[in-house]
C-alpha positions in Angstrom: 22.0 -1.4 -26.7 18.9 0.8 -26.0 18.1 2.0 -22.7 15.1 1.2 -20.6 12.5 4.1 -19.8 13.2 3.7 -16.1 17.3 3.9 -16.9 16.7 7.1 -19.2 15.0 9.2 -16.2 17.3 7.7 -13.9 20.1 9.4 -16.2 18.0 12.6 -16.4 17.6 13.1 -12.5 21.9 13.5 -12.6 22.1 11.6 -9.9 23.4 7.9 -10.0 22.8 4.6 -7.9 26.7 5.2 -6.1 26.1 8.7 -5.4 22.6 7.9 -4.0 23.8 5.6 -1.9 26.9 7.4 -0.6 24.1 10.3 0.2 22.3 8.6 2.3 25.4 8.1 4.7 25.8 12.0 4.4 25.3 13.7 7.4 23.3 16.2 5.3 19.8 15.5 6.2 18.0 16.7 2.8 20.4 14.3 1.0 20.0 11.8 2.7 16.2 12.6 3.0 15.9 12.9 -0.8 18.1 10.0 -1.2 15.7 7.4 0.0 12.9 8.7 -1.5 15.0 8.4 -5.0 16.5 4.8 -4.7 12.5 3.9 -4.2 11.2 5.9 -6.9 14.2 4.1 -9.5 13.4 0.6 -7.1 17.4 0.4 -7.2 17.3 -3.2 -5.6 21.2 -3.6 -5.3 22.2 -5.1 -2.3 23.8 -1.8 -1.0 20.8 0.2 -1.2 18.9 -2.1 0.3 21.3 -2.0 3.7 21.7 1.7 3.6 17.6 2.3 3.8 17.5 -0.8 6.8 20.0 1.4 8.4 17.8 4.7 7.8 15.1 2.7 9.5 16.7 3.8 12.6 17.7 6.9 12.3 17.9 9.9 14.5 19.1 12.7 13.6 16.1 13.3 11.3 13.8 14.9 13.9 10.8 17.0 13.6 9.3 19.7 16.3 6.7 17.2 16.5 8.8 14.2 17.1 8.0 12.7 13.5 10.9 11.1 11.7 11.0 12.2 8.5 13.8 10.0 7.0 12.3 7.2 8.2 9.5 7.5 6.2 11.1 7.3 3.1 12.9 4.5 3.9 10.0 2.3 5.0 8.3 3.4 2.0 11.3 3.1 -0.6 12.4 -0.6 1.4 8.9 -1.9 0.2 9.5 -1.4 -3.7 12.4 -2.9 -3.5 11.6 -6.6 -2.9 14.2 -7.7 -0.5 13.0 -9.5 2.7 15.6 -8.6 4.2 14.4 -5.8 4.7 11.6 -7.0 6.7 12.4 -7.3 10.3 14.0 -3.3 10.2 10.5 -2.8 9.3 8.7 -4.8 11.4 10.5 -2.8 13.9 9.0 0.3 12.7 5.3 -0.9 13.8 6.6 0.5 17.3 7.7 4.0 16.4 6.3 6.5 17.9 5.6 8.4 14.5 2.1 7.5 13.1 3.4 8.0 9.7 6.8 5.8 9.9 4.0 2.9 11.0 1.9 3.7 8.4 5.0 3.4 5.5 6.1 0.1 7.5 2.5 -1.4 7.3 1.9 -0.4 3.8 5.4 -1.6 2.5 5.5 -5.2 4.8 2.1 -5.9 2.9 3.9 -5.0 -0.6 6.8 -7.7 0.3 4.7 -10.4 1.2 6.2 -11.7 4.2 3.7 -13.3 7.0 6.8 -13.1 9.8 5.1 -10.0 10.0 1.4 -10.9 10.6 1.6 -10.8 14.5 3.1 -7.4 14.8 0.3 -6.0 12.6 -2.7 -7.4 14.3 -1.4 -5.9 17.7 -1.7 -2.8 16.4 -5.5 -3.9 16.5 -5.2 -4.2 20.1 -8.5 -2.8 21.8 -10.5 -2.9 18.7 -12.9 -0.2 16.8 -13.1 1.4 20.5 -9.4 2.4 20.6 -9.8 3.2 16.6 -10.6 7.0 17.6 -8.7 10.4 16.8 -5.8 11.4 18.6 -5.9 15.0 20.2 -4.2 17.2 17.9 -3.1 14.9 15.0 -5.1 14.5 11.8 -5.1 11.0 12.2 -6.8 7.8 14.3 -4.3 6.1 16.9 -2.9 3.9 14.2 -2.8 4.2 10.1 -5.7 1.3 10.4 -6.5 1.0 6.7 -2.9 0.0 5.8 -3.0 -2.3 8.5 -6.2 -3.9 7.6 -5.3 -3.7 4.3 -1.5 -5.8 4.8 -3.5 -8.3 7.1 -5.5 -8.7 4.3 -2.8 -9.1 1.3 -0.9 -11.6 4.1 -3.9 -13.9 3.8 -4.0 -13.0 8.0 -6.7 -15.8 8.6 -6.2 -16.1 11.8 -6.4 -12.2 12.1 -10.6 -12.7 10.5 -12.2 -12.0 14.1 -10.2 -9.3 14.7 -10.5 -7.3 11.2 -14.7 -8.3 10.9 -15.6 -5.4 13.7 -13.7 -2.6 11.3 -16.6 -2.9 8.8 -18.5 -0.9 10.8 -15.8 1.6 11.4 -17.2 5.3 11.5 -14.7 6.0 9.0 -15.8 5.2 5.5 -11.8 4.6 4.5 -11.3 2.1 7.4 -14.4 0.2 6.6 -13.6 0.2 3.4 -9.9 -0.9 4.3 -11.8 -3.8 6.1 -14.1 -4.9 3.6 -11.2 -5.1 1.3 -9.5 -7.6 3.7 -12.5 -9.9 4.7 -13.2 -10.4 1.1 -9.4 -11.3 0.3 -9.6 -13.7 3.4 -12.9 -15.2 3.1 -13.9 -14.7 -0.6 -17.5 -13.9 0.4 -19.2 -11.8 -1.8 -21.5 -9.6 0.5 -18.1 -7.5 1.1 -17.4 -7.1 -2.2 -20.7 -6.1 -3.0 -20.3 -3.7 0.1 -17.6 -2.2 -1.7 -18.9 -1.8 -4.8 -22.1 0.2 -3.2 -19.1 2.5 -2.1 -18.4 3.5 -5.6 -21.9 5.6 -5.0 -20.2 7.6 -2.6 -20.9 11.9 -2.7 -17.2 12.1 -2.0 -14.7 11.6 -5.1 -12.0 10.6 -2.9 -13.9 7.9 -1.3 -15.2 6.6 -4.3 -11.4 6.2 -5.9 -10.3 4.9 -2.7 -13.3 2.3 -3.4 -11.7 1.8 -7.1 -8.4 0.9 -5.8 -9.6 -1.7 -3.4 -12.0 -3.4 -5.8 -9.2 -3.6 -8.1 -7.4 -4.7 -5.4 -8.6 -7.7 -4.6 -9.9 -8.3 -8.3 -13.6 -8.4 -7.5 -15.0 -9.3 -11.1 -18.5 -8.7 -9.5 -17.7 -4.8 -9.6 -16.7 -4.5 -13.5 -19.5 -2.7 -14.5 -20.0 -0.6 -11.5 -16.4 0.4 -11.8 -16.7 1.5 -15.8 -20.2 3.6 -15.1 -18.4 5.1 -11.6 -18.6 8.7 -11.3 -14.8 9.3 -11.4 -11.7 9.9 -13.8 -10.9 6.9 -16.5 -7.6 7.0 -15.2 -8.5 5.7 -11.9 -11.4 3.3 -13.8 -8.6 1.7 -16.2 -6.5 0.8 -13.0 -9.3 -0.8 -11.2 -10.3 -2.6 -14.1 -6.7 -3.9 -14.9 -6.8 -5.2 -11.6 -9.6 -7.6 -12.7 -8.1 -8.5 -15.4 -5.1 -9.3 -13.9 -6.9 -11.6 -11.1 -9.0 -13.2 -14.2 -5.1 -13.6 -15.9 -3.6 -15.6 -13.1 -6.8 -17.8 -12.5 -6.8 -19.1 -16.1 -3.4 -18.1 -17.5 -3.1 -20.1 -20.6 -6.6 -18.7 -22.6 -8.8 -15.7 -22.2 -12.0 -16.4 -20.5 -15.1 -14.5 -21.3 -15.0 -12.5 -17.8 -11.7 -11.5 -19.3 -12.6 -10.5 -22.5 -15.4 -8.9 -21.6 -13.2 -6.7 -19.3 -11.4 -5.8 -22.2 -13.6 -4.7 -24.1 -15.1 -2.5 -20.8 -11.2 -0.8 -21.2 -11.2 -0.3 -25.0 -14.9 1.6 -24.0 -12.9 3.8 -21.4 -9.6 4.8 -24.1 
C-alpha cells in the first residue's frame, strides 16, 4: 500500500507519533518544546496526543525571563489542528494567561475548532473597548492579540458579540480593523465591509495588503475576485484568496458549478 505525502515526511523527520508523545512528558524542555510543535505540524489526532498537549496547556516549567510560556504556545497552537473539542476548555483556560502570545494561539485555534462554549471568554477580552485596545509599555503588541479575537468571534458566528466588534472598524490599527471588518461581514453579510476590505488590497504596505487577501478569502467575499487577481502581491497569496471564493461558491451550490464559480476558475488558470 502506498504512503500518504503527510506519512512520508512524517517518516523523514525520524521521529514517530509514540516517541513524540513520550517527549512531551520529558522533563527536557526542547523536547518537549519541539514535540508539540511536531504532533501539530503532522495533526497526529490520536487520542494520546491530544491529552498530552491539554496537559502542556498548563505547564510551568517552560518559563521565559519575560514570563512568556513558550510550551504553551505550541500546544495551543498544535491543539487547534487537531480537531478534538476536547481540547477546548484547556484552551479556553488559556484566554487568562498572562502571556499575550499563549492568548493569542488559544484565540486563533478555539476559532479553528468551532466551538461557541467559547464565545463568552472571547468577547471579555473586548472588555473596555477600542480605548483599552492600545500598546503595552515595552511589548510589541496591543493589550490583547485583538485580530485573532475579532477574527474567532467572527468564524463563531458571535452575533450577540455585533456591538461589541462594530467600534474595531475604526481601530488605528489597519490589522485590527481589518480583523473587524472580516467579522461584521461574516456576522451580518453586509457588503459595505467587504467592500471595505477590498479597498485594503490598495494598501502601500505588502503585508497589509496579504493580510487583506487572507481575510477576503476568508470569509469568501465573491465581490473581491477581481480586485484580488489584479492585487499588487505574490500569485501565491492571490491563488489562496481566490480558492477561498471558490470554496464558499462550492458549498453554496454543491451539486453544479455556477458562473461565479467558473468564472473564478478561470481567474486562477490566469494566475498558474
Amino acid at each position: 500500500m502506498e504512503s500518504s505525502a503527510e506519512e512520508l515526511e512524517v517518516a523523514a523527520t525520524g521521529l514517530t507519533v509514540e516517541q513524540a508523545i513520550a517527549n512531551l512528558r520529558s522533563p527536557d524542555l526542547s523536547l518537549r518544546y519541539y514535540a508539540a510543535w511536531w504532533l501539530g505540524k503532522f495533526r497526529v489526532r490520536e487520542p494520546a496526543a491530544v491529552d498530552v498537549l491539554i496537559a502542556a496547556l498548563e505547564d510551568e516549567a517552560d518559563r521565559t525571563e519575560l514570563g512568556g510560556y513558550p510550551l504553551r504556545r505550541n500546544a495551543a497552537r498544535a491543539l487547534g489542528k487537531l480537531s478534538d473539542r476536547r481540547a477546548v476548555p484547556g484552551l479556553i483556560c488559556c484566554l487568562d494567561c498572562d502571556d499575550f502570545y499563549v492568548r493569542e494561539a488559544a484565540a486563533q485555534s478555539l476559532a479553528m475548532l468551532g466551538d461557541p462554549s467559547a464565545i463568552p471568554a472571547l468577547t471579555k477580552l473586548l472588555d473596555g473597548g477600542v480605548d483599552a485596545a492600545v500598546d503595552v509599555p515595552g511589548r510589541p503588541h496591543l493589550t490583547q492579540p485583538y485580530d485573532s479575537v475579532l477574527e474567532a468571534l467572527g468564524a463563531l458566528q458571535a452575533k450577540e458579540a455585533i456591538s461589541l466588534i462594530q467600534p474595531f472598524t475604526e481601530h488605528p490599527s489597519p490589522k485590527i480593523q481589518y480583523a473587524a471588518l472580516r467579522a461584521m461581514y461574516q456576522l451580518t453579510q453586509e457588503d459595505s465591509y467587504g467592500q471595505r476590505l477590498v479597498a485594503g488590497l490598495n494598501s502601500d504596505d505588502l503585508k497589509l495588503r496579504r493580510v487583506v487577501l487572507s481575510d477576503l478569502g476568508a470569509i469568501g467575499y465573491i465581490g473581491a475576485a477581481a480586485a484580488i487577481a489584479s492585487c499588487r502581491a505574490e500569485n501565491s497569496f492571490k491563488l489562496l484568496s481566490l480558492k477561498g471564493l471558490l470554496e464558499s461558491q462550492l458549498q453554496t451550490q454543491p451539486t453544479q458549478l455556477s458562473d461565479p464559480a467558473i468564472r473564478l476558475m478561470s481567474l486562477m488558470d490566469s494566475l498558474l
